[in-house]
N, C-alpha and C positions, 0 to 999 in steps of 0.2 A: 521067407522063412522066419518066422517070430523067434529070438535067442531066448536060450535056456535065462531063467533067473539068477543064476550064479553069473553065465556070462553077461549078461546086461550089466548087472551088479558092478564088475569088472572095467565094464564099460564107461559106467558115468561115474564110477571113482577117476577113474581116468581121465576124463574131462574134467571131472571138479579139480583132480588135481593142476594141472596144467592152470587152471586160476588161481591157485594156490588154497585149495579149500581143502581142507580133511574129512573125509565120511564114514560112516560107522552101518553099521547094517542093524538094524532094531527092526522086531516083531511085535506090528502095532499096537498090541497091547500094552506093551511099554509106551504110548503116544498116555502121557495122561492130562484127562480134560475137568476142570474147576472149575466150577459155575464162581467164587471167588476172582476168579481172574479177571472176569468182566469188569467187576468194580473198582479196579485198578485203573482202567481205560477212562470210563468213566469218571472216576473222581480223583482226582490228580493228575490227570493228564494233558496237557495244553492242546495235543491234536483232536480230541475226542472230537467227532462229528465234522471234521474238519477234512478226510481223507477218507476216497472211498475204497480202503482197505483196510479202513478203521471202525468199529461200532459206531453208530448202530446201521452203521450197511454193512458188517463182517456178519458170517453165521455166530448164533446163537453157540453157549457152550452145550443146550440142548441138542442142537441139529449137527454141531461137529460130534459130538458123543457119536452120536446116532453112525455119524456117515466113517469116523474112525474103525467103527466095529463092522463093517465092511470090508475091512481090509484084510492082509495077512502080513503084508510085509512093508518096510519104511526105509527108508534111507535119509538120514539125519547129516547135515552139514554143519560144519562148525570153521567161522572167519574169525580171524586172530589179528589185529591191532584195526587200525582207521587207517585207511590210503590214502596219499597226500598229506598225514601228519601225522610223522613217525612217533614225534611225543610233544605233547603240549599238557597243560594245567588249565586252573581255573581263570587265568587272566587272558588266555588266549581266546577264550570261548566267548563270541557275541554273543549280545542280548537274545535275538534269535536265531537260535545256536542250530536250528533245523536243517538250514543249506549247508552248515563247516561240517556235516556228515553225509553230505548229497555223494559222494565216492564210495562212501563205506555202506549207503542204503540202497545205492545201485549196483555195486557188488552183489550183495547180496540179493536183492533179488533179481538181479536179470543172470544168476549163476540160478538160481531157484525155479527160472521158468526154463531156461536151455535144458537143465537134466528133466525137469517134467516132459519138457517137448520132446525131445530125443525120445524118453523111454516109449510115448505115446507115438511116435512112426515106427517106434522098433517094435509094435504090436501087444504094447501094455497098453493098451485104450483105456483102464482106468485108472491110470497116475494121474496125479494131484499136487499142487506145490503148497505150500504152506512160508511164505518170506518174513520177514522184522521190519519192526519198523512203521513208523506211517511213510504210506508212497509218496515218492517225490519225481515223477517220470514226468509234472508239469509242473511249472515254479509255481502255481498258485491253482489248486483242486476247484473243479466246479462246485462242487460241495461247498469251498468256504467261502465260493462268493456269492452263493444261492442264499436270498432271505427267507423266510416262513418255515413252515412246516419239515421238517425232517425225514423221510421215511426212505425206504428201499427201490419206491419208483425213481427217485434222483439217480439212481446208481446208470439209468439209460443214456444219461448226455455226460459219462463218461467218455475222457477221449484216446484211452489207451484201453478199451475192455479186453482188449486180447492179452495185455501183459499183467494188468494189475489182479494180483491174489492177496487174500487177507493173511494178515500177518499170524504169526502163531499165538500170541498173547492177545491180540484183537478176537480171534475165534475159540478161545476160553483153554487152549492150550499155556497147562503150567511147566513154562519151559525150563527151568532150574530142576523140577522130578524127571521131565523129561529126560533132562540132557545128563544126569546122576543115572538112571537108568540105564545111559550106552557107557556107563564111565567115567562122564565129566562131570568135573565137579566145580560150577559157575558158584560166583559171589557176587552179592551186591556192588554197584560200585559207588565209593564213600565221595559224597560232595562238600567241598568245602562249605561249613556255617549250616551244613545242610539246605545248602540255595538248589532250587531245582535246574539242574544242569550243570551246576559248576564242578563237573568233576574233577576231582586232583591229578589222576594219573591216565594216561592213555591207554593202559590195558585192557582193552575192551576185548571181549569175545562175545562173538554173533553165532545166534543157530539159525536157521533153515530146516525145511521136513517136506522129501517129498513120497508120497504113498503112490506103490506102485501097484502092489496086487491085493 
């Protein structure tokens, strides 16, 4: 027997909670998509083309537009500090600072594929997840050690394709309107000298989005 939406609903706040994740219920139109946001991934970003839950193997902010407005309803997650490091600064943070968040990007998304998975045997077969972050489910992406050409057919000698979804800011999702939109209200976070990654304060908050109907 497929559960009502409300009880679903019910459902995997209840499991998000128990991870300790907070969710909100938004009506996909509130999911808002920014073809600006690509170019964020792109240019300044150290993972770009690196992860293949990263552009340019993430849908376009064309094709997520498209497949958001297919939707009716979302359920929006929100993760509050880094685990494994209750508070650290800019001095604590290595060179490559990608792995001293391997906790807090697997948090997030293996909480981001269970309530997709869940919803999808509880008879929502088109829930969707949407995680942060570039994937980190291998210490080193086939992507980044592939030479030549770049394109979408690499994404086949992936080795985790059943877990890995693209990230919300990878697939043109502007998640700061997003997450203003259920309420919350994200800010940049300030790095010392403005070095990329040094951030000063641990206060980090993470979103997640999973489309259910």
């Amino acid at each position: 027997m497929i559960l009502s939406l409300d009880t679903e609903l019910a459902k995997l706040t209840a499991i998000a909670a128990e991870k300790g994740v907070t969710t909100k219920r938004i009506p996909a139109s509130d999911v808002i998509v920014s073809d600006w946001v690509r170019f964020k991934c792109r240019f300044g970003c150290k993972g770009y083309a690196k992860h293949f839950g990263c552009p340019p193997y993430a849908p376009s902010p064309h094709e997520t537009r498209a497949m958001v407005g297919e939707y009716q309803t979302g359920l929006l997650l929100r993760f509050d500090g880094v685990p494994g490091h209750e508070s650290f600064g800019p001095d604590d943070l290595p060179e490559d600072f990608h792995h001293f968040y391997k906790d807090l990007i697997l948090w997030v998304n293996t909480t981001v594929h269970m309530i997709e998975k869940t919803a999808f045997y509880d008879g929502f077969y088109k829930a969707f997840g949407f995680g942060g972050y570039p994937c980190i489910f291998c210490e080193e992406c086939i992507a980044e050690q592939c030479e030549g050409m770049v394109d979408e057919s690499m994404r086949r000698k992936c080795r985790h394709m059943d877990l890995v979804r693209p990230s919300m800011e990878s697939a043109g999702i502007d998640v700061f309107a997003t997450a203003k939109n259920a309420g919350w209200e994200l800010s940049t976070i300030p790095c010392r000298d403005m070095e990329y990654g040094k951030v000063i304060h641990s206060n980090i908050v993470s979103i997640g989005l999973v489309l259910l109907e």
